[in-house]
Chimera marker file (.cmm) of the C-alpha trace (Angstrom):
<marker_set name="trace">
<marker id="1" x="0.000" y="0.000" z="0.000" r="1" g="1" b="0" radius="0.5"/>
<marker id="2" x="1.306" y="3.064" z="-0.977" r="1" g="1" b="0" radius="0.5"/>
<marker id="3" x="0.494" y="6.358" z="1.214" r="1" g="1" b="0" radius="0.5"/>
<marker id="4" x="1.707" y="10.082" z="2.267" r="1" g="1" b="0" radius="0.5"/>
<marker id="5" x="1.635" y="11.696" z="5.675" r="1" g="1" b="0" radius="0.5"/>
<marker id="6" x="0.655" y="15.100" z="5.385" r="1" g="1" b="0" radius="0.5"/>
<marker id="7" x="1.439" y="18.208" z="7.498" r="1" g="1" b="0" radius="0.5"/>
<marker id="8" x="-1.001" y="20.848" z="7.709" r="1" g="1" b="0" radius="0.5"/>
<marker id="9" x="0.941" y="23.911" z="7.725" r="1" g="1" b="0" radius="0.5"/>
<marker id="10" x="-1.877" y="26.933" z="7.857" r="1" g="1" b="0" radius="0.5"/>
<marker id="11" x="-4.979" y="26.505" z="9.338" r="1" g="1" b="0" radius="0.5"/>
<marker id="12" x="-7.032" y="23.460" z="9.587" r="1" g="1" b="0" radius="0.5"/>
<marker id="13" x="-9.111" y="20.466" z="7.753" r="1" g="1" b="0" radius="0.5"/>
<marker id="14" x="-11.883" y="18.939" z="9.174" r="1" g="1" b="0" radius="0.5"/>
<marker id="15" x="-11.327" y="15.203" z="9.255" r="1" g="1" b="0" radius="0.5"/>
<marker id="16" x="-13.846" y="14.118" z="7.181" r="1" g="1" b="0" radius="0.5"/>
<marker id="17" x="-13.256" y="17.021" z="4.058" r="1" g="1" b="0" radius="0.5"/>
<marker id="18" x="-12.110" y="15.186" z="0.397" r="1" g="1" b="0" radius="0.5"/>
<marker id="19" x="-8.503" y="16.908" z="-0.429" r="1" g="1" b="0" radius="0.5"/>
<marker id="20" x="-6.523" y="17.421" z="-3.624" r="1" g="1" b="0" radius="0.5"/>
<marker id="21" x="-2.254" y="16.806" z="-2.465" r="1" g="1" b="0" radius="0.5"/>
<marker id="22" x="0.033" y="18.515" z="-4.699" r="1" g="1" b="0" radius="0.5"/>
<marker id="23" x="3.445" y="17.459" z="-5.175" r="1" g="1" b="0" radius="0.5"/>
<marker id="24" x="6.302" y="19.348" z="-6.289" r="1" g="1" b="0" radius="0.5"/>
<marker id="25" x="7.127" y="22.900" z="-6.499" r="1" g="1" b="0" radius="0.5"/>
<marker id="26" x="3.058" y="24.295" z="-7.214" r="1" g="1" b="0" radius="0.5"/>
<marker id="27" x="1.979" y="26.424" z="-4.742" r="1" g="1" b="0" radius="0.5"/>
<marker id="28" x="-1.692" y="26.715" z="-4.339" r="1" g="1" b="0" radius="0.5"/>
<marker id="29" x="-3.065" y="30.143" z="-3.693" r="1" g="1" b="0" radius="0.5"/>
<marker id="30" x="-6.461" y="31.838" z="-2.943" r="1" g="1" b="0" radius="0.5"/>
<marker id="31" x="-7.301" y="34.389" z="-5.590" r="1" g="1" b="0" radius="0.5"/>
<marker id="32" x="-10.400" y="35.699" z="-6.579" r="1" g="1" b="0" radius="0.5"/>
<marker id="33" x="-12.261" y="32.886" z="-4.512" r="1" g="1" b="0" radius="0.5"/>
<marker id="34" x="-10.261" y="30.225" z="-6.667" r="1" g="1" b="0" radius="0.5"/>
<marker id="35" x="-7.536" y="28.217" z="-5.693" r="1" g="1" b="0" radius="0.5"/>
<marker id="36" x="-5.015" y="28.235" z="-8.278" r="1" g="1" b="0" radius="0.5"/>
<marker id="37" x="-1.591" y="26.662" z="-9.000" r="1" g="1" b="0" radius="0.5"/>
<marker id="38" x="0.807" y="26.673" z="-11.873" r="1" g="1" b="0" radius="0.5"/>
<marker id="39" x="0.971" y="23.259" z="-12.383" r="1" g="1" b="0" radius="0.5"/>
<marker id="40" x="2.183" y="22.487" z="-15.847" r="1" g="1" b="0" radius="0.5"/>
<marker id="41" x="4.589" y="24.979" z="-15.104" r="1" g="1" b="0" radius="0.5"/>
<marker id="42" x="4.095" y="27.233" z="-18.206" r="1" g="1" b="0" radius="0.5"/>
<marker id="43" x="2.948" y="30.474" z="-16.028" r="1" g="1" b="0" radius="0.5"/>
<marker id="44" x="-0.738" y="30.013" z="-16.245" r="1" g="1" b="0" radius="0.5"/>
<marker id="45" x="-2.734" y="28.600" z="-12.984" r="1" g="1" b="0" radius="0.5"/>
<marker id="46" x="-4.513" y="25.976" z="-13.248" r="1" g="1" b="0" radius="0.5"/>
<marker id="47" x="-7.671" y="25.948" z="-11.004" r="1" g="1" b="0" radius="0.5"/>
<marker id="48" x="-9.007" y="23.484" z="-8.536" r="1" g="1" b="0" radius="0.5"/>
<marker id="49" x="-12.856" y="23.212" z="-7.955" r="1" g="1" b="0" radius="0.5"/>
<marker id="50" x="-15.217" y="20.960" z="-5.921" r="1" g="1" b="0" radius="0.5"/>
<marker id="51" x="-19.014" y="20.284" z="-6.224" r="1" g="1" b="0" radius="0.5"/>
<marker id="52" x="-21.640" y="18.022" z="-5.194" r="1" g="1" b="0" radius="0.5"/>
<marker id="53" x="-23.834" y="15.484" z="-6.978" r="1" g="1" b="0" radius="0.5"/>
<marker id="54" x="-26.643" y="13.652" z="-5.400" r="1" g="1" b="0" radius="0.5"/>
<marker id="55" x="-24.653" y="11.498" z="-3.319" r="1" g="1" b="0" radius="0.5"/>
<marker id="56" x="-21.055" y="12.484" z="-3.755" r="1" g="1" b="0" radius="0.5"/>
<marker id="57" x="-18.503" y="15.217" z="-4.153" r="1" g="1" b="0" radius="0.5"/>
<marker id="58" x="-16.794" y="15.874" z="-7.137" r="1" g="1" b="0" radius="0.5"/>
<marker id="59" x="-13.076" y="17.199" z="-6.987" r="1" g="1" b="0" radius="0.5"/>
<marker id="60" x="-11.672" y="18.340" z="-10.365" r="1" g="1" b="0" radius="0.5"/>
<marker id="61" x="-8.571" y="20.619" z="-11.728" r="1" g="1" b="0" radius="0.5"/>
<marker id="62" x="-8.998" y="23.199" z="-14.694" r="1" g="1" b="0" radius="0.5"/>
<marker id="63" x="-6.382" y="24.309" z="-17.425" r="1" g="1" b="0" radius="0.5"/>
<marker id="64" x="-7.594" y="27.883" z="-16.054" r="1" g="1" b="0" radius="0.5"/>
<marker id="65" x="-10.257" y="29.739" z="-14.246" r="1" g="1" b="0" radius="0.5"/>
<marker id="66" x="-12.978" y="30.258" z="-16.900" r="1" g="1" b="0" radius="0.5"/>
<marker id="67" x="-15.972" y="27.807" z="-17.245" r="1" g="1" b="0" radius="0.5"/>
<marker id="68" x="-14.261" y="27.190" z="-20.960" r="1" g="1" b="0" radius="0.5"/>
<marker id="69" x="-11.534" y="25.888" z="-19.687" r="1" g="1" b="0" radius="0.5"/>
<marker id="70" x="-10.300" y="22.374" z="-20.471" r="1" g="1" b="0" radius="0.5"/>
<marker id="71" x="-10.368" y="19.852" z="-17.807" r="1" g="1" b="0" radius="0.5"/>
<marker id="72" x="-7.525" y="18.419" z="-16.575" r="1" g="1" b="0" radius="0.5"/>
<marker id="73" x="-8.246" y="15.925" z="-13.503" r="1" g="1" b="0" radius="0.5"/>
<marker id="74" x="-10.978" y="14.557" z="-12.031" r="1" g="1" b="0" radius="0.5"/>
<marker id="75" x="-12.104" y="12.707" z="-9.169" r="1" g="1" b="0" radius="0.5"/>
<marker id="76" x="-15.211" y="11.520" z="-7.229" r="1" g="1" b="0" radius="0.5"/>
<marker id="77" x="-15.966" y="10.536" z="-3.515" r="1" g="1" b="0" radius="0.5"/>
<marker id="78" x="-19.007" y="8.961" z="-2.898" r="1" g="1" b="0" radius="0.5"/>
<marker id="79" x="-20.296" y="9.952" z="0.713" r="1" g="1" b="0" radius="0.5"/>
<marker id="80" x="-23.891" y="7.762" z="0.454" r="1" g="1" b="0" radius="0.5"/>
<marker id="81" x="-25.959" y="10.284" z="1.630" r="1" g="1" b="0" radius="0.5"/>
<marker id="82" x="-28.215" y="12.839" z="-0.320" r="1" g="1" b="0" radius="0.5"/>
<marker id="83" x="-26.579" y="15.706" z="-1.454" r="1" g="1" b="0" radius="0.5"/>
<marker id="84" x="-28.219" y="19.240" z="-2.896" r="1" g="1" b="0" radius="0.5"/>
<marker id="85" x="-26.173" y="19.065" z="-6.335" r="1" g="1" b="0" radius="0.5"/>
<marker id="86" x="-24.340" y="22.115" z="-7.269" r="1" g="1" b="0" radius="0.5"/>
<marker id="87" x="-21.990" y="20.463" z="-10.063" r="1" g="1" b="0" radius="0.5"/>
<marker id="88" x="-22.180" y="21.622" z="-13.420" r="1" g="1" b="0" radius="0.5"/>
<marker id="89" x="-22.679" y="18.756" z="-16.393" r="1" g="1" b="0" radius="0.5"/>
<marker id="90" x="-18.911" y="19.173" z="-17.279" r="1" g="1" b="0" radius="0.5"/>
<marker id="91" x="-17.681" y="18.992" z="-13.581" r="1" g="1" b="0" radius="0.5"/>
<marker id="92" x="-19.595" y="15.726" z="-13.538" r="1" g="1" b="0" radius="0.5"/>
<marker id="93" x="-18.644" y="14.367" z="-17.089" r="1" g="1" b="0" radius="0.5"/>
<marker id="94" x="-16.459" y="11.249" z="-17.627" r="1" g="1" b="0" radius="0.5"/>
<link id1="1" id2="2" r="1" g="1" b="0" radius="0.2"/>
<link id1="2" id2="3" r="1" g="1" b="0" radius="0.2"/>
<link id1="3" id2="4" r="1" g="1" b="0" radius="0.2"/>
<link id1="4" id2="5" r="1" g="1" b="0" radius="0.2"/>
<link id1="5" id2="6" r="1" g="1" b="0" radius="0.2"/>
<link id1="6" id2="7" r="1" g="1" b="0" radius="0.2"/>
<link id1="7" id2="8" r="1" g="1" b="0" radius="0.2"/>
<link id1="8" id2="9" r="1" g="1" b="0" radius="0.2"/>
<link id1="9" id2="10" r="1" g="1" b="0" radius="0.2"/>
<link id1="10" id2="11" r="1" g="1" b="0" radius="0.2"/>
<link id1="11" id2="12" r="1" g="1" b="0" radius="0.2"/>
<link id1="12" id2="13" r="1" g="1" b="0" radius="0.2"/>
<link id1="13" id2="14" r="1" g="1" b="0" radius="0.2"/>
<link id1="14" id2="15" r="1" g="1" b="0" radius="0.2"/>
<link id1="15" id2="16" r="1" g="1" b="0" radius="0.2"/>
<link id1="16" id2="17" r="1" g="1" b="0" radius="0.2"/>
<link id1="17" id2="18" r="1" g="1" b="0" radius="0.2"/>
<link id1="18" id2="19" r="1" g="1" b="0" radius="0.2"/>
<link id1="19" id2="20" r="1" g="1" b="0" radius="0.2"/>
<link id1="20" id2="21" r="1" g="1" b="0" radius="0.2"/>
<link id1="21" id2="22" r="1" g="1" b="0" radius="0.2"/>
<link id1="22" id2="23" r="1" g="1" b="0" radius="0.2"/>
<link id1="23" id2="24" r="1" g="1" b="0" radius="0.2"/>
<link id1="24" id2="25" r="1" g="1" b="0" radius="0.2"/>
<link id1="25" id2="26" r="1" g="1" b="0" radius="0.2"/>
<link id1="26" id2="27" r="1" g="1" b="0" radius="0.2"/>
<link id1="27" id2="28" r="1" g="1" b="0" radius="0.2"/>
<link id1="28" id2="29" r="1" g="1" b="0" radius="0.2"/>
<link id1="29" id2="30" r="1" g="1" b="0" radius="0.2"/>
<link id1="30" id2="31" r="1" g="1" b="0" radius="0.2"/>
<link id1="31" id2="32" r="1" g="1" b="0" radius="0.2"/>
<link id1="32" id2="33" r="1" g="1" b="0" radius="0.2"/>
<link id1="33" id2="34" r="1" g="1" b="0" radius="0.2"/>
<link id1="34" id2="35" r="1" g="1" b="0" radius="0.2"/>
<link id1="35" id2="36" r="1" g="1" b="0" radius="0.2"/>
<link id1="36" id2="37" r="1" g="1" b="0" radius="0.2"/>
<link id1="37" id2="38" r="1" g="1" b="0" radius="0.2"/>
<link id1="38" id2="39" r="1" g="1" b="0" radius="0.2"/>
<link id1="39" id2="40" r="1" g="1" b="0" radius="0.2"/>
<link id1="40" id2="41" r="1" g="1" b="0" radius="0.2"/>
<link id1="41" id2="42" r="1" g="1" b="0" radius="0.2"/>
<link id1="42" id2="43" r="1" g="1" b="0" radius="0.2"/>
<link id1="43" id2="44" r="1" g="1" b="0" radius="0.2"/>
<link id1="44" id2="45" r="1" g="1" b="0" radius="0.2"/>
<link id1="45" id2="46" r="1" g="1" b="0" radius="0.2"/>
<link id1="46" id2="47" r="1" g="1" b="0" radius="0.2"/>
<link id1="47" id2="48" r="1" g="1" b="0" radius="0.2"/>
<link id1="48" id2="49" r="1" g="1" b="0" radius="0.2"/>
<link id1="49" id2="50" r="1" g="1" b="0" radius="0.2"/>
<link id1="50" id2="51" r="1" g="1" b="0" radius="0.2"/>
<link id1="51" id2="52" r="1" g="1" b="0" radius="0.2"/>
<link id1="52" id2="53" r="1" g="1" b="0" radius="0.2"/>
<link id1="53" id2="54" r="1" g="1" b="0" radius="0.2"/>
<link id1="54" id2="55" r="1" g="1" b="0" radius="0.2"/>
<link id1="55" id2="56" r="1" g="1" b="0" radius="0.2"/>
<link id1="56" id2="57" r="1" g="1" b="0" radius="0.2"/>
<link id1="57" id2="58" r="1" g="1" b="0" radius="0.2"/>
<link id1="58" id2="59" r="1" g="1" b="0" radius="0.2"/>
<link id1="59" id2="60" r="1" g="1" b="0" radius="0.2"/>
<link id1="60" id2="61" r="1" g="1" b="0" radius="0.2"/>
<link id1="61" id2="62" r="1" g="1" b="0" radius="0.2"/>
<link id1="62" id2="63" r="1" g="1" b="0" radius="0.2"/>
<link id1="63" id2="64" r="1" g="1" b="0" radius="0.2"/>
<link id1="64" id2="65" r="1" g="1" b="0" radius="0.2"/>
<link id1="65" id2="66" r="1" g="1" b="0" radius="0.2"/>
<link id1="66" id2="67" r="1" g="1" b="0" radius="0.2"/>
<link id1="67" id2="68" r="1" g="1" b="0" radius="0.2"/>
<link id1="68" id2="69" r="1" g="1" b="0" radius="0.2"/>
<link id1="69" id2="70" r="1" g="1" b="0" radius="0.2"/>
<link id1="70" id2="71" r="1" g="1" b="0" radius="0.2"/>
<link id1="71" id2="72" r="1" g="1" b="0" radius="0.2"/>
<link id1="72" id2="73" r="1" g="1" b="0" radius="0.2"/>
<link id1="73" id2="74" r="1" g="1" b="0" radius="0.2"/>
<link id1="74" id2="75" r="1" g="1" b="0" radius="0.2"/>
<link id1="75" id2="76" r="1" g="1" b="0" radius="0.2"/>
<link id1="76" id2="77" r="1" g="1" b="0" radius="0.2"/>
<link id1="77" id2="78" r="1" g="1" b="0" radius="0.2"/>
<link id1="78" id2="79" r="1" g="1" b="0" radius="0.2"/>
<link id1="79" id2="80" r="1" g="1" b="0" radius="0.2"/>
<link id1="80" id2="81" r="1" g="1" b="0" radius="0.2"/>
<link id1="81" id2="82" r="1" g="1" b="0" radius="0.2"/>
<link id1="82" id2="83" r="1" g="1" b="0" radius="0.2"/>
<link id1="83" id2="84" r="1" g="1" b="0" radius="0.2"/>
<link id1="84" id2="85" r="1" g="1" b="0" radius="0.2"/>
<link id1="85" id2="86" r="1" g="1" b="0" radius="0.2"/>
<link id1="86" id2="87" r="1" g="1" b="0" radius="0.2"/>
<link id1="87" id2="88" r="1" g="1" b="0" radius="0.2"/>
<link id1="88" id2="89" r="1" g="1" b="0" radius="0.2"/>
<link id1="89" id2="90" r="1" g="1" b="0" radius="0.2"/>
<link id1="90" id2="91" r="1" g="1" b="0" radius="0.2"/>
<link id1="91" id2="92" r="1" g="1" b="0" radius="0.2"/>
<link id1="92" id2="93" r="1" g="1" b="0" radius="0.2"/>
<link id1="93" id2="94" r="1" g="1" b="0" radius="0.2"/>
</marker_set>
């Protein structure tokens, strides 16, 4: 089994919350209400986004902030309880 310990450095996480790790030199930051990191290292922040679908959350990273941009990760946690959805059709998209 393969695993990381992680150190929370600033502030706190509840127990229970669904996280994105990232490894390397990408820093995320908070701008705008978006949490951004350059992580193809060409200059432009990518930008890291959650939702919820009926019973899950969905955790995804976009090649930028706009709604046009192209999706670059995805992941989904299913919590087995009933959600209010708030996840667009691409957020959700396989």
């Amino acid at each position: 089994m393969v695993g990381y310990r992680l150190r929370i450095t600033k502030g706190a996480v509840r127990r229970d919350a669904a996280l994105i790790a990232v490894l390397g030199g990408a820093v995320p930051t908070l701008h705008d209400g978006l949490v951004q990191a350059d992580l193809q290292g060409g200059g432009r922040m990518d930008t890291f986004r959650s939702c919820t679908s009926a019973d899950g959350v969905h955790l995804t990273v976009w090649d930028g902030p706009s709604q046009q941009a192209r999706r670059l990760w995805h992941d989904y946690y299913y919590l087995g309880q009933d959600l209010e959805p708030s996840c667009s059709d691409r957020e959700t998209a396989e």
